[in-house]
N, C-alpha and C positions, 0 to 999 in steps of 0.2 A: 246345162245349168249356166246362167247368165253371171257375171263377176259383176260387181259393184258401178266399175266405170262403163262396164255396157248396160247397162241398168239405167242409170242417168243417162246416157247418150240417149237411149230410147223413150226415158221417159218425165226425164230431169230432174230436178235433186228434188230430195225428200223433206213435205211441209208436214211437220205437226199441224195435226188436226183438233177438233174440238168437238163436243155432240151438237152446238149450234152448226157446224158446218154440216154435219151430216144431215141436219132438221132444215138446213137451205138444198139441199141435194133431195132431198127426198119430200120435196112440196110437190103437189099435184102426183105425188105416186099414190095410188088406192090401195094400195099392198097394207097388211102390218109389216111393222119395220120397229126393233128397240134396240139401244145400247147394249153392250156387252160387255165384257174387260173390264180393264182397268176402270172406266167412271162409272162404271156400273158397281165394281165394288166399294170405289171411295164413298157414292151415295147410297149405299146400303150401310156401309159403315162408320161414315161422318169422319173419315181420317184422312186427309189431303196427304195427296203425292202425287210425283212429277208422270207428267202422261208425253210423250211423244207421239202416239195415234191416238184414232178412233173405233171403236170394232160394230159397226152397225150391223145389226143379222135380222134376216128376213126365214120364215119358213124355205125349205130346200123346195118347196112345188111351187114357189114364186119365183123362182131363178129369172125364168123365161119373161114373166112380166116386169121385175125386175132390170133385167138386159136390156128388154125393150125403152124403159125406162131412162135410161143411162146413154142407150147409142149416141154417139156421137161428143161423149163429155166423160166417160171413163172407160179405161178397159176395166172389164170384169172379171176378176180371178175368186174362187169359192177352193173350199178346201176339202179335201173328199176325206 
């Protein structure tokens, strides 16, 4: 398991994200792709709160095109 400072060393410090970012990351994917989490439930619920990520989820049988999708512009970690 990685600690915190080798985390960043590897991968750099962590940006709060937005579901516009993920909706620029995921143009030209042909996948379904929706929100999760957190802005998922603030807009099912109309209650603002503070978000530090974004949880974008795709079906588990798109991983693959998914990855392919992303090479070269994120690592891909899925949670089993």
């Amino acid at each position: 398991m990685l600690d915190h400072d080798e985390i960043v060393r590897l991968y750099g410090p962590w940006l709060a994200r937005t579901p516009q970012d993920a909706a620029v990351l995921f143009e030209e994917y042909e996948g379904p792709w929706w929100i999760a989490g957190g802005w998922a439930i603030e807009a099912f619920t109309n209650v603002p709160r503070h978000h530090g990520d974004v949880d974008p989820s795709i079906p588990r049988s798109d991983v693959a095109a998914l990855h392919q999708h992303l090479v070269g512009r994120l690592d891909v970690w899925q949670a089993e």
